[in-house]
Each structure stands twice: as C-alpha cells, then as structure tokens.
Backbone of each chain as nested JSON, in Angstrom:
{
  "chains": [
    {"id": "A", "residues": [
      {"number": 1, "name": "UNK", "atoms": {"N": [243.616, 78.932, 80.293], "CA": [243.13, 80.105, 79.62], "C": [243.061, 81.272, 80.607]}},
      {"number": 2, "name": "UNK", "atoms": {"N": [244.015, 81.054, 81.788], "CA": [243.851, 82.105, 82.797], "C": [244.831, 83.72, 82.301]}},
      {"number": 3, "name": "UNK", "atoms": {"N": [245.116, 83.459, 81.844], "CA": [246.334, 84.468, 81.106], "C": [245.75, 84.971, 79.528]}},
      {"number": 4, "name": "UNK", "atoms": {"N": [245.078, 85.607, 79.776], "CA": [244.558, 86.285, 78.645], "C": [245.658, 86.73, 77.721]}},
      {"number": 5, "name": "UNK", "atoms": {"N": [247.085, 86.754, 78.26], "CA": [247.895, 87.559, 77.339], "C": [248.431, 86.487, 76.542]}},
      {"number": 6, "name": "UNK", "atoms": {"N": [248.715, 85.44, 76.992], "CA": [249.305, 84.041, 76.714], "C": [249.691, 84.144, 75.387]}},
      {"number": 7, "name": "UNK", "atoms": {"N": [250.654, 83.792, 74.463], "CA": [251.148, 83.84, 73.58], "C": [251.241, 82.156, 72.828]}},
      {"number": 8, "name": "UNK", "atoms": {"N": [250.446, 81.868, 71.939], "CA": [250.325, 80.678, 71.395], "C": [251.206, 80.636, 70.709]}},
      {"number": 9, "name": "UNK", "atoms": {"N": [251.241, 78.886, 70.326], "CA": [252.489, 78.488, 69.208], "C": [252.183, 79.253, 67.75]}},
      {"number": 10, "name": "UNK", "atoms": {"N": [251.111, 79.454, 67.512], "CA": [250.811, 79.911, 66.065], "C": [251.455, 81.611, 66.323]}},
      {"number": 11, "name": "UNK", "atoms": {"N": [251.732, 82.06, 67.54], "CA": [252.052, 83.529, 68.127], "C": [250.944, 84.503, 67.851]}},
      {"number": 12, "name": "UNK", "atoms": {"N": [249.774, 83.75, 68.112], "CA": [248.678, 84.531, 68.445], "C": [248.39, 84.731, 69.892]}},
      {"number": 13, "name": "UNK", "atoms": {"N": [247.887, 85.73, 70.959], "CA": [246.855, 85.567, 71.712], "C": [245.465, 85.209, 71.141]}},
      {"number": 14, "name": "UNK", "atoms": {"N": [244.787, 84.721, 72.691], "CA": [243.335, 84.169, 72.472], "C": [242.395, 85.247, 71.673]}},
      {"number": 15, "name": "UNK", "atoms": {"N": [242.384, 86.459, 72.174], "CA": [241.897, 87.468, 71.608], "C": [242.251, 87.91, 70.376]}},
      {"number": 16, "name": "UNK", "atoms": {"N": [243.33, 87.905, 69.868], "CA": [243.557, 87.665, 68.454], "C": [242.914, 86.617, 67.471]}},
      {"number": 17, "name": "UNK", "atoms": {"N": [243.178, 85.479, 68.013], "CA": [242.495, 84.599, 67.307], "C": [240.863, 84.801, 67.395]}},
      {"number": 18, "name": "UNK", "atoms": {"N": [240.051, 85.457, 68.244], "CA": [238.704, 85.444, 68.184], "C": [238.559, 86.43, 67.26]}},
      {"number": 19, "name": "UNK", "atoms": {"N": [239.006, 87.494, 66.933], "CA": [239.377, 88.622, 66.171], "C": [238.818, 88.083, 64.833]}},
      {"number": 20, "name": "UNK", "atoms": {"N": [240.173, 87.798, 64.412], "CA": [240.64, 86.473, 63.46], "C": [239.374, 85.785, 62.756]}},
      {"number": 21, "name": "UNK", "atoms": {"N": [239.138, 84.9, 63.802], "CA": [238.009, 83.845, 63.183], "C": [236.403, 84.639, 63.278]}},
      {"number": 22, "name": "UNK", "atoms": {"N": [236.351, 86.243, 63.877], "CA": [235.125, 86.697, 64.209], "C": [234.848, 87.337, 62.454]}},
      {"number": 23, "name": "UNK", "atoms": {"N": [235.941, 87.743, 61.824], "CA": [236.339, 88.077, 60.233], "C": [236.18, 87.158, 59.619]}},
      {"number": 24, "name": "UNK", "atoms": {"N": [236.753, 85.775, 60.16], "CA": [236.242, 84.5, 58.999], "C": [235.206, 84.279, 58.545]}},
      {"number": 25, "name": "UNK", "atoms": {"N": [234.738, 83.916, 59.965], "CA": [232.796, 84.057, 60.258], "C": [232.174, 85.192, 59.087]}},
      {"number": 26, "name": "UNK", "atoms": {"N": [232.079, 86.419, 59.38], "CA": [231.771, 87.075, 58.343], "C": [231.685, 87.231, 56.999]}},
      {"number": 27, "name": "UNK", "atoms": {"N": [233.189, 87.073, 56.629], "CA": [233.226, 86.629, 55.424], "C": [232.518, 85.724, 54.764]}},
      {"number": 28, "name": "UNK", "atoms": {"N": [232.492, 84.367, 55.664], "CA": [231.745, 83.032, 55.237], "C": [229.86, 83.636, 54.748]}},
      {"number": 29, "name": "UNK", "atoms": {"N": [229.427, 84.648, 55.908], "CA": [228.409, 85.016, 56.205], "C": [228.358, 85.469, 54.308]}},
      {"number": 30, "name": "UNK", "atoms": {"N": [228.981, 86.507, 53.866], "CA": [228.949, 87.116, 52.781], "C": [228.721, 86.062, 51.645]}},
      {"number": 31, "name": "UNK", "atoms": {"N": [229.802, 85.037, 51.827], "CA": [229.739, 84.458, 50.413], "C": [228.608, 83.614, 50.627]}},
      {"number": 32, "name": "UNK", "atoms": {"N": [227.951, 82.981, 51.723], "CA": [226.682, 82.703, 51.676], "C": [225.637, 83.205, 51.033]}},
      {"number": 33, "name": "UNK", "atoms": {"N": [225.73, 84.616, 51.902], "CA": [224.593, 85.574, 50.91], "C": [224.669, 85.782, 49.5]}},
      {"number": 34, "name": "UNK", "atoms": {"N": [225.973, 85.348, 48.998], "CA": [226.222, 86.082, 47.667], "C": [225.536, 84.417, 46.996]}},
      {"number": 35, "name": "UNK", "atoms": {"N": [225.698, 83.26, 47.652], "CA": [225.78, 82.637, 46.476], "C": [224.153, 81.919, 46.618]}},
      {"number": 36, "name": "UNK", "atoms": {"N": [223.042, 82.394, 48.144], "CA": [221.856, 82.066, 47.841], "C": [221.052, 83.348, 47.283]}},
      {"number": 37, "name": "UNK", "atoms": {"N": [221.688, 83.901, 46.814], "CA": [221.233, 85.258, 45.587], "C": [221.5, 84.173, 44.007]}},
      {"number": 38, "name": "UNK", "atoms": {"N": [222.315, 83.532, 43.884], "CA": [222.594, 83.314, 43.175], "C": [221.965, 81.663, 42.507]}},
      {"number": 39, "name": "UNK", "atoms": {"N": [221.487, 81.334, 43.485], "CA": [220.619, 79.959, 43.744], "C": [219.609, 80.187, 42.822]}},
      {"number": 40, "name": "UNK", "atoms": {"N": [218.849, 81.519, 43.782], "CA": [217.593, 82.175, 43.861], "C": [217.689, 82.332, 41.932]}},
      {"number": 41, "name": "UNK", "atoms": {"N": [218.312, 83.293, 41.683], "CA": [218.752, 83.74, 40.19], "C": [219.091, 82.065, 39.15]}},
      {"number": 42, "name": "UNK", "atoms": {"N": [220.022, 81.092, 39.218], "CA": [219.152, 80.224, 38.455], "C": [218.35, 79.296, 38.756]}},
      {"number": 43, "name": "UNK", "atoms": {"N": [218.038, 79.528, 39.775], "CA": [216.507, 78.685, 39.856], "C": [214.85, 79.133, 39.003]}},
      {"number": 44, "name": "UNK", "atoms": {"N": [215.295, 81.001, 38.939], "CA": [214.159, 81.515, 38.321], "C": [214.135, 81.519, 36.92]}},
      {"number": 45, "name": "UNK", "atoms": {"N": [215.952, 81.514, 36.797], "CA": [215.939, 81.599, 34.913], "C": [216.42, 80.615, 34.27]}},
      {"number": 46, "name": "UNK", "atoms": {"N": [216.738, 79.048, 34.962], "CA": [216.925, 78.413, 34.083], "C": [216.077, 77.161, 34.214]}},
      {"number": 47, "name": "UNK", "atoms": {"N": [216.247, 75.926, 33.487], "CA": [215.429, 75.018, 33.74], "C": [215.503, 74.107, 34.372]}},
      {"number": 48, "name": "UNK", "atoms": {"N": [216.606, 74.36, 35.502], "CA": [217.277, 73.864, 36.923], "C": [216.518, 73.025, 37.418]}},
      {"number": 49, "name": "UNK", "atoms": {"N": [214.969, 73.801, 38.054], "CA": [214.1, 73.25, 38.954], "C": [212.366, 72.883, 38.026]}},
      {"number": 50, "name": "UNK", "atoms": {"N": [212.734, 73.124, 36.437], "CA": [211.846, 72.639, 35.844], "C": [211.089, 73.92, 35.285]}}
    ]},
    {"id": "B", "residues": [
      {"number": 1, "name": "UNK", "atoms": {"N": [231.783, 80.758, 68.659], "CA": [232.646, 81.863, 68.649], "C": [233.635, 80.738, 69.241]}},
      {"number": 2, "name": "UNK", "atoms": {"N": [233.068, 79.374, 69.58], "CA": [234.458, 78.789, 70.182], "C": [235.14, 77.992, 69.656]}},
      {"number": 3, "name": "UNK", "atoms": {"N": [235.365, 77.832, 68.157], "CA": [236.523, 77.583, 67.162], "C": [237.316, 78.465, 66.89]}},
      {"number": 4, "name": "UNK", "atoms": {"N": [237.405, 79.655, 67.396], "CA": [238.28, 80.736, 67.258], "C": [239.654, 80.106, 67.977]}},
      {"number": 5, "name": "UNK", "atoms": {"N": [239.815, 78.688, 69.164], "CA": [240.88, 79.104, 69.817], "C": [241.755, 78.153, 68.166]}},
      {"number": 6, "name": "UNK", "atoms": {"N": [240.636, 77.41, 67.693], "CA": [241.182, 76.817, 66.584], "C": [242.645, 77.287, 65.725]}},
      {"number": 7, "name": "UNK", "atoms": {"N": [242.846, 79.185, 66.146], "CA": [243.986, 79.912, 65.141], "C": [245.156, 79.739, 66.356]}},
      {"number": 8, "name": "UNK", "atoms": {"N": [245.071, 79.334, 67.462], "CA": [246.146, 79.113, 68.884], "C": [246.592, 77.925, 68.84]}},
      {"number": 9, "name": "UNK", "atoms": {"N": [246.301, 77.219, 67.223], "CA": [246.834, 75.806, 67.003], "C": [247.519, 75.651, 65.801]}},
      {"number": 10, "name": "UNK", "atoms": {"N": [246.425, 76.229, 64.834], "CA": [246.641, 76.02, 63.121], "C": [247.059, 77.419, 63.166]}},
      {"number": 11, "name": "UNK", "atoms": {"N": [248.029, 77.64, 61.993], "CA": [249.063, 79.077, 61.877], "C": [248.081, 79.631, 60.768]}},
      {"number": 12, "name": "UNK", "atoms": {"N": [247.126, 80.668, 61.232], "CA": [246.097, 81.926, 60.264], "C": [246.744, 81.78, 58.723]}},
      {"number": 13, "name": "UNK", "atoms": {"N": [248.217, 81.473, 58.469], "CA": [248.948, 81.779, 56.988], "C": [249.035, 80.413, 56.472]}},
      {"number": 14, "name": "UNK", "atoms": {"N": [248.331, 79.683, 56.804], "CA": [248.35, 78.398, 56.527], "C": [246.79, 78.036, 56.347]}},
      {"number": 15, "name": "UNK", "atoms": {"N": [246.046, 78.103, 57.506], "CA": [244.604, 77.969, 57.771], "C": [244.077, 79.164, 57.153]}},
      {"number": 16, "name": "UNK", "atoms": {"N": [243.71, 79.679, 56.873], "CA": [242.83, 80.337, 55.525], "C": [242.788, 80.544, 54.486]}},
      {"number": 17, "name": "UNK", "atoms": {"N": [244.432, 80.23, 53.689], "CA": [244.095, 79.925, 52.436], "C": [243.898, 78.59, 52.462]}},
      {"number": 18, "name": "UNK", "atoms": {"N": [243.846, 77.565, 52.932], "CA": [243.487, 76.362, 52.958], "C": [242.099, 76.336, 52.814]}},
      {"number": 19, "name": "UNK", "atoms": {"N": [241.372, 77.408, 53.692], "CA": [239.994, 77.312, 54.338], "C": [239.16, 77.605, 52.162]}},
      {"number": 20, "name": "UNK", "atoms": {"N": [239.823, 78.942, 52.346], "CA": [239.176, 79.466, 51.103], "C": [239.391, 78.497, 49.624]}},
      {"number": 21, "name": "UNK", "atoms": {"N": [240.937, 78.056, 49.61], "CA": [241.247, 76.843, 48.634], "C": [239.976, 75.755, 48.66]}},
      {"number": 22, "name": "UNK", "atoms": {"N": [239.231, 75.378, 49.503], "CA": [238.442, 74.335, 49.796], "C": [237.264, 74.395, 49.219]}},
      {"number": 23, "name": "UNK", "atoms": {"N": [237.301, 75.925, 49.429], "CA": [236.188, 76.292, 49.206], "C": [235.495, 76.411, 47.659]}},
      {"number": 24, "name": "UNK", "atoms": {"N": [237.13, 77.265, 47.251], "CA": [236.905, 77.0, 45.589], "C": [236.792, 76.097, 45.073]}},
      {"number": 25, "name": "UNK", "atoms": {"N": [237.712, 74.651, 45.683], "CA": [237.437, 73.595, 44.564], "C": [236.196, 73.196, 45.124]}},
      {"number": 26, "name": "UNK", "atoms": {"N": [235.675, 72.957, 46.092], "CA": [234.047, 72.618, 45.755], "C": [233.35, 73.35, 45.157]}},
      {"number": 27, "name": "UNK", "atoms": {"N": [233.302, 74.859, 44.826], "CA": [232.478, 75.521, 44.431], "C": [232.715, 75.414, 42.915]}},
      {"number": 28, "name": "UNK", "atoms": {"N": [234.134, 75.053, 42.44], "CA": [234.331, 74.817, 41.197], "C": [233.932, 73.146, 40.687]}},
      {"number": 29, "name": "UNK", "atoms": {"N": [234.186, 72.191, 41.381], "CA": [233.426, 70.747, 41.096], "C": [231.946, 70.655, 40.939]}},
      {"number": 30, "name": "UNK", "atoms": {"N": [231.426, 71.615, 41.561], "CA": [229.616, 71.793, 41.041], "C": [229.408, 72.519, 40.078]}},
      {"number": 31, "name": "UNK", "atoms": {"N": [230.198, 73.034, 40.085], "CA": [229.759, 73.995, 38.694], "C": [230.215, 72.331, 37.252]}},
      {"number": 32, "name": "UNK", "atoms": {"N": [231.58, 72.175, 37.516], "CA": [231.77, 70.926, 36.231], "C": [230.489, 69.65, 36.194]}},
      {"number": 33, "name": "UNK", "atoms": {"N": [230.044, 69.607, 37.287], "CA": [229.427, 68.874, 37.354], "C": [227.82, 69.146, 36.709]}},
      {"number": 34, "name": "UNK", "atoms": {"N": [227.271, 70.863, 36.696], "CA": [226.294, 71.644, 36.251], "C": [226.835, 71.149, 34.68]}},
      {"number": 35, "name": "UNK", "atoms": {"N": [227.69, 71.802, 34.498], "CA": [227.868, 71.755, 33.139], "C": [228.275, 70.294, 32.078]}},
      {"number": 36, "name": "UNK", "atoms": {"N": [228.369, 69.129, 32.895], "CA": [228.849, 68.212, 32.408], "C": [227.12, 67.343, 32.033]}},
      {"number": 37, "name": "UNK", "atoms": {"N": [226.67, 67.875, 33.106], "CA": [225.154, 67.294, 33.158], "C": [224.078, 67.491, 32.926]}},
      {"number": 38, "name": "UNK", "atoms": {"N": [224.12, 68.728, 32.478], "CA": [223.458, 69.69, 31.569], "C": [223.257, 69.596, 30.422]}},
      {"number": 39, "name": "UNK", "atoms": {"N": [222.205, 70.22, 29.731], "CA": [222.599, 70.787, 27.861], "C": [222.521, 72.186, 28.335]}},
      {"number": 40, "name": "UNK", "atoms": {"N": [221.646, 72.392, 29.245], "CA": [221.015, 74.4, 29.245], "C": [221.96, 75.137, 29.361]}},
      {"number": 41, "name": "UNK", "atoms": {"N": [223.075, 74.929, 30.491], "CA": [224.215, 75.681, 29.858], "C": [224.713, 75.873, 28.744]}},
      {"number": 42, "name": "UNK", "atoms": {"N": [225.569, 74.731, 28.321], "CA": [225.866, 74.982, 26.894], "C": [225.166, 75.841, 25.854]}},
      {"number": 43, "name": "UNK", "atoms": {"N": [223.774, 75.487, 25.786], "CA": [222.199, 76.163, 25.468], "C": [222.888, 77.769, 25.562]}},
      {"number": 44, "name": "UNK", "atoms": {"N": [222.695, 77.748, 26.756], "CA": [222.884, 79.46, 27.254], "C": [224.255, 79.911, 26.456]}},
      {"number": 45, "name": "UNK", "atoms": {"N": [225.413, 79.365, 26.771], "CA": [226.557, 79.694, 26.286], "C": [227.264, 79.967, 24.633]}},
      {"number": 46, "name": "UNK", "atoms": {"N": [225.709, 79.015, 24.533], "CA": [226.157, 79.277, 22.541], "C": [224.944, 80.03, 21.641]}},
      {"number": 47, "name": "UNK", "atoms": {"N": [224.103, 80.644, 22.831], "CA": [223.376, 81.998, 22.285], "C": [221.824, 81.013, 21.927]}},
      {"number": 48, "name": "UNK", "atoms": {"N": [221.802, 79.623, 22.687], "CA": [220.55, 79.343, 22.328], "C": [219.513, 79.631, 23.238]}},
      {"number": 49, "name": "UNK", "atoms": {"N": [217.875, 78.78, 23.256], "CA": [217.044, 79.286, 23.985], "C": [217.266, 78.091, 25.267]}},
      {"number": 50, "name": "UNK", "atoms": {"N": [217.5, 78.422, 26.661], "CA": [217.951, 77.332, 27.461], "C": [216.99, 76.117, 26.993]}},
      {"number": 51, "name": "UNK", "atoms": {"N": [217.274, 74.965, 26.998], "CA": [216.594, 73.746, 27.212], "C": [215.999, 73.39, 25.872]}},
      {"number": 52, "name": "UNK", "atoms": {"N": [216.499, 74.135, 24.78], "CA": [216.05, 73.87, 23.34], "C": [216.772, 72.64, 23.268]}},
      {"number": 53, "name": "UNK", "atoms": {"N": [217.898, 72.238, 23.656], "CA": [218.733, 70.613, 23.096], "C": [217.805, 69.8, 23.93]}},
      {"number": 54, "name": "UNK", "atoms": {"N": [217.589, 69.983, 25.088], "CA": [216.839, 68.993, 25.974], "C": [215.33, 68.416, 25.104]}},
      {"number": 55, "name": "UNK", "atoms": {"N": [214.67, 69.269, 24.502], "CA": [213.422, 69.168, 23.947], "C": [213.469, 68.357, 22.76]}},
      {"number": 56, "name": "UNK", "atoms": {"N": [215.106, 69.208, 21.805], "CA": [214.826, 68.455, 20.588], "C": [215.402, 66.492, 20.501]}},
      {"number": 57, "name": "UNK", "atoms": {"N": [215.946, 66.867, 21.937], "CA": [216.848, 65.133, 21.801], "C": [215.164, 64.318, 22.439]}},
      {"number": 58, "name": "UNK", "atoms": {"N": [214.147, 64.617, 22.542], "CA": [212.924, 63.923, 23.019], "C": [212.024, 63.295, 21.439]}},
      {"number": 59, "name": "UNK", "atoms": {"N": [212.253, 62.478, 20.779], "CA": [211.311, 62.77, 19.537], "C": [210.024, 62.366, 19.585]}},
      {"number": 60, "name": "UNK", "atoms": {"N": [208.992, 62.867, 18.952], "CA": [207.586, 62.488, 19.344], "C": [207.679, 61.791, 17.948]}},
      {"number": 61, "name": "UNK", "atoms": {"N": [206.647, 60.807, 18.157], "CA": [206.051, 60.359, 17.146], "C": [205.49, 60.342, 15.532]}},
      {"number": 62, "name": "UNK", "atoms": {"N": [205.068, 62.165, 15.862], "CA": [204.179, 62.736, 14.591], "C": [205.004, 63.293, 13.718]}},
      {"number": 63, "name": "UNK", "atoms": {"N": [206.154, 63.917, 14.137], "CA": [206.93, 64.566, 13.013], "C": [208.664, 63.525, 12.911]}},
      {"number": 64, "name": "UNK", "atoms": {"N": [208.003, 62.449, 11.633], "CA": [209.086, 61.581, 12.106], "C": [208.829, 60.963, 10.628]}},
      {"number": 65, "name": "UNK", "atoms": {"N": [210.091, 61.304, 9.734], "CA": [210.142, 60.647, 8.524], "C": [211.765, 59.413, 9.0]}},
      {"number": 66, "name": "UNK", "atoms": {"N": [211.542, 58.542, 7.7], "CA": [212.623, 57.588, 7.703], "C": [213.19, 57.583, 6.68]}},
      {"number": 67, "name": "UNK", "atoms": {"N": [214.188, 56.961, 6.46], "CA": [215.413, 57.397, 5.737], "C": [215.808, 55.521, 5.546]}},
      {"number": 68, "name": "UNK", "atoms": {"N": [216.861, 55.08, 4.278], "CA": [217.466, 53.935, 4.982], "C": [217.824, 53.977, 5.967]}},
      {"number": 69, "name": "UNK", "atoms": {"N": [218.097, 53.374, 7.081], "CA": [218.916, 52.883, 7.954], "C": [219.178, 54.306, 8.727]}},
      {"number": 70, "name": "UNK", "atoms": {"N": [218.174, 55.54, 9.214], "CA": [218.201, 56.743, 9.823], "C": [216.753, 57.084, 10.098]}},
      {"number": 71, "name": "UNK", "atoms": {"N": [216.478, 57.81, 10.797], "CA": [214.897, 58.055, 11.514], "C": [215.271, 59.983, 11.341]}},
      {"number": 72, "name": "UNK", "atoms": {"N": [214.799, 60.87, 10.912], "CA": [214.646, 62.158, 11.419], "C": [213.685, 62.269, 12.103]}},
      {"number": 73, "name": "UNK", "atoms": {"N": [213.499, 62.847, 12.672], "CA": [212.643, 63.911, 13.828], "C": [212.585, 65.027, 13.774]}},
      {"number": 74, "name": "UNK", "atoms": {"N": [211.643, 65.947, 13.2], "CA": [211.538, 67.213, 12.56], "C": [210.849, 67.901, 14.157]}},
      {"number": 75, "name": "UNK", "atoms": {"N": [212.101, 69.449, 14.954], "CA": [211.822, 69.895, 15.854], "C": [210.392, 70.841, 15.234]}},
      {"number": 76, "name": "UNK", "atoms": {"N": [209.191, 71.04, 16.382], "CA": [208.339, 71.129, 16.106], "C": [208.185, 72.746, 16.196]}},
      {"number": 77, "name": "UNK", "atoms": {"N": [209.688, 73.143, 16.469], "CA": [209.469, 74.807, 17.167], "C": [208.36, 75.656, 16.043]}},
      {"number": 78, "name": "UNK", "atoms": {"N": [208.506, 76.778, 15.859], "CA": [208.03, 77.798, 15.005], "C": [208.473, 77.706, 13.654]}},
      {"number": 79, "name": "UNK", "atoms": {"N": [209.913, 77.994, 13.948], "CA": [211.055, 77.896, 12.728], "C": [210.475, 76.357, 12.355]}},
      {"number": 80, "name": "UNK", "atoms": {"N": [211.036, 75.459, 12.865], "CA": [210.634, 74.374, 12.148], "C": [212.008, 73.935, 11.179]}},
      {"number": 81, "name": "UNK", "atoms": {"N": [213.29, 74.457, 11.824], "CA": [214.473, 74.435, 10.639], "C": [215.446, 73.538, 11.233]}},
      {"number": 82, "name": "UNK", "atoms": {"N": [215.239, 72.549, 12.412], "CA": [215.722, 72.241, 13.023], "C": [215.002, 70.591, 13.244]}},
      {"number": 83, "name": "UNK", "atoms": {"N": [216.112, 69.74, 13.383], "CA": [215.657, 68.457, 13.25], "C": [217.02, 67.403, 14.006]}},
      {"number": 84, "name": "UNK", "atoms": {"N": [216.456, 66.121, 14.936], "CA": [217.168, 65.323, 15.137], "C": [217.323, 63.596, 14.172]}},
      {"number": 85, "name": "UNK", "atoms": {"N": [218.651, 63.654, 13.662], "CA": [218.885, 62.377, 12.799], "C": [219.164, 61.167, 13.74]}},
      {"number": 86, "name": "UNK", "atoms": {"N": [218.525, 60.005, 13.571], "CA": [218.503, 59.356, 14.723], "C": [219.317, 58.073, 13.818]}},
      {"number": 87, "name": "UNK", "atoms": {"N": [220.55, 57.549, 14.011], "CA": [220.61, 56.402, 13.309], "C": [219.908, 55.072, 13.318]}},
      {"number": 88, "name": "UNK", "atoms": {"N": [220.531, 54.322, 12.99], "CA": [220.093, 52.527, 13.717], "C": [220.628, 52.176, 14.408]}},
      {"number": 89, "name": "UNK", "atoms": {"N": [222.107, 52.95, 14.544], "CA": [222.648, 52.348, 15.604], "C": [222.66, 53.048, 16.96]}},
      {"number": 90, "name": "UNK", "atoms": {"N": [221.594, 54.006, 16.572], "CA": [221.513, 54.776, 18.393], "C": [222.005, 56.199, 18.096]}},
      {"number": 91, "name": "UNK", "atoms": {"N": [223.608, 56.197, 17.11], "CA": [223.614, 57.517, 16.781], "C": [223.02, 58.779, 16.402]}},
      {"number": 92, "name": "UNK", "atoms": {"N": [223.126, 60.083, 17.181], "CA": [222.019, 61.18, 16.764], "C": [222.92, 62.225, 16.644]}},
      {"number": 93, "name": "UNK", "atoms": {"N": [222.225, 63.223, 15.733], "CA": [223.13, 64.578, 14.847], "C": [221.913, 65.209, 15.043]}},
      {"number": 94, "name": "UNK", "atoms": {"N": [222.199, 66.534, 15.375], "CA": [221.136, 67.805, 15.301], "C": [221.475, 68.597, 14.128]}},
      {"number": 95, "name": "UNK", "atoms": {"N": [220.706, 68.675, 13.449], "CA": [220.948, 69.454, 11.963], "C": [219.897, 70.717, 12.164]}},
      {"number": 96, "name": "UNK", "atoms": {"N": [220.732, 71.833, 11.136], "CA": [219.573, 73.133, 11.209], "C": [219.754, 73.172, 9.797]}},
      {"number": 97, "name": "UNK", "atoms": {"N": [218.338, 73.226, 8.941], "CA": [218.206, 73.281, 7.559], "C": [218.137, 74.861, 7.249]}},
      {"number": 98, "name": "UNK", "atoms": {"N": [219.073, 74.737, 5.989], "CA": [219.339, 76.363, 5.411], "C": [218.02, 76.639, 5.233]}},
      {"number": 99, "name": "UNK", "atoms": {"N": [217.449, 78.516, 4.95], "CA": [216.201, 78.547, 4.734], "C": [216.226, 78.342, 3.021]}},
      {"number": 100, "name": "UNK", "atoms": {"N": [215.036, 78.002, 2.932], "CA": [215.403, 77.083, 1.457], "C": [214.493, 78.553, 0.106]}},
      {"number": 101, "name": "UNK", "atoms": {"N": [216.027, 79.592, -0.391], "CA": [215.888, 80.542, -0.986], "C": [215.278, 80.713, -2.556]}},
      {"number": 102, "name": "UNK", "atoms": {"N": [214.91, 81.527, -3.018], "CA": [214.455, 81.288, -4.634], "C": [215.234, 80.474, -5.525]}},
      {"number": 103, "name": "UNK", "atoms": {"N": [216.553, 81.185, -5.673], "CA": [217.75, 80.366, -6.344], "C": [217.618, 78.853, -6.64]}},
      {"number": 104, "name": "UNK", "atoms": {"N": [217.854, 78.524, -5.077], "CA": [218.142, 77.463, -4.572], "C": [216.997, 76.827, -5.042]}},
      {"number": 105, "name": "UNK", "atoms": {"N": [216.142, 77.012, -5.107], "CA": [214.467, 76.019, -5.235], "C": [214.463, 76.184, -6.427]}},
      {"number": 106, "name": "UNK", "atoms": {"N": [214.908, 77.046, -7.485], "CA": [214.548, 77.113, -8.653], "C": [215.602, 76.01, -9.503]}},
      {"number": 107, "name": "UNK", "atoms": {"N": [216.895, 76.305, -8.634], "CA": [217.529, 75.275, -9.393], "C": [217.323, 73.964, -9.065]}},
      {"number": 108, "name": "UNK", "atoms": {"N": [216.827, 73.399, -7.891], "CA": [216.33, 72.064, -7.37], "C": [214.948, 71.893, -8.445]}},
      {"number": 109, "name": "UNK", "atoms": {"N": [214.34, 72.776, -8.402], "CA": [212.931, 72.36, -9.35], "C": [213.271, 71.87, -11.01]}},
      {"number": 110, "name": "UNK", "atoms": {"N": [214.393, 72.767, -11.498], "CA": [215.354, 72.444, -13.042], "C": [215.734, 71.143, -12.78]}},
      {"number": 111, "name": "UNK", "atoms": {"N": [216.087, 70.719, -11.582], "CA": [217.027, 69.13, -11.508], "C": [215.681, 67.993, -11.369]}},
      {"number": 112, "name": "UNK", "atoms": {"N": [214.88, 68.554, -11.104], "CA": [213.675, 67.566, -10.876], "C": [213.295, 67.365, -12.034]}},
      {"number": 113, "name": "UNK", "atoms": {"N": [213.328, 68.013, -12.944], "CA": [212.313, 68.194, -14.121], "C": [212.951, 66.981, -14.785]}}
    ]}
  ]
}
C-alpha cells in the first residue's frame, strides 16, 4: 500500500475506493434513518407491538 | 473505513447493485412475511379498523347462538352487524348482516304471519 497511486484490478486507486465506500456508508446511514422512522411509525399505529 | 480497500477487489459495477439487490429482497421478504402473518394489514388495506379480524376470529362465550351443525358468534362492536360462523368442522366465515330496513321487516313479518 506504499504507492498511493497504485492502480487495482477493479482499476480503482485506494483513494477511490475509500471515496466509493465513504458514499456507501452514507447512503446505508440514510436508509437506516429512513426505515427506524418507519419502525417508530408502525409501532405507534398499528397493533404490531400490541 | 477499512472495507473500502474491499472496491480494489470486487468491481463497484458489480458490488453495489449486488449490495442494494440484497438489500431489497430482504427488505421485501419481511414485509411478505408482515403480511402473510398478519390480519391488520389486510385490515388496513381494505379500509377496515386495524385488528378488527384479529378480535372477531376470538369468540367469547356470551354472544353465541347455535345453528345445526354451525356455532355463530355475534361481534360485540357498536354496529353489532358483524358476526363469526364457526362450523363443526373447524370451518369459519365472517359475515356482515344487511341493516335490516322497513320493507324488508315488513315483508319478513307478512311471511311470519
């Protein structure tokens, strides 16, 4: 990993790929939030949790 | 941050719709599974009050006429227009009784006579 420029088989650099997966991460972050909003919402209105 | 070198292996046009594909079908198998195991959906979906099927498939004791070879169970709501037919053999039908109009009662009362 001494070559920061290094060109992977996928023809990414390392820094690309952190890029990359730093957007995945996020995303993931979002649909998390979206879907314990959504927990929250039928847990209060239906008879899910009783 | 150190599964990132993870894209210097797996090709990004390959590995993320995979990632997100995964994602849907689990997020779509809980939901079949909500709805397979449920009544309240359905409930919800066909304009009823959630958990009204859950209540009326419970029958109590007190509002419970017999029939040959059938048990009703008269739901105890408000309306009161609503009832589970219980067979002998385990079989059950949810019935909703028309509201029972002048006409209608006058000519049932002529057939009684």
């Amino acid at each position: 990993m001494s070559d920061p420029e290094k060109v992977f088989p996928t023809g990414l650099t390392l820094s690309e790929a952190e890029e990359l997966h730093s957007q995945l991460i996020d995303g993931t972050r979002v649909f998390g939030a979206i879907s314990l909003l959504a927990h929250v919402l039928v847990a209060l209105t239906t008879p899910w949790l009783g | 941050m150190n599964n990132a070198r993870m894209w210097l292996v797996v090709n990004p046009t390959v590995g993320i719709p995979v990632f997100l594909g995964a994602v849907a079908v689990g997020s779509f198998s809980v939901h079949v599974g909500i709805v397979t195991n449920t009544t309240w959906v359905e409930d919800f979906l066909s304009g009823r009050e959630m958990g009204s099927t859950a209540a009326l498939s419970v029958p109590s004791e007190t509002a419970v006429a017999s029939v040959d070879g059938a048990k009703i169970v008269f739901d105890e709501g408000e309306a009161g227009d609503r009832a589970v037919v219980i067979l002998d053999d385990g079989r059950t039908a949810q019935v909703v009784f028309d509201e029972p109009d002048e006409v209608k009662t006058a000519s049932l009362s002529g057939a009684l006579d």
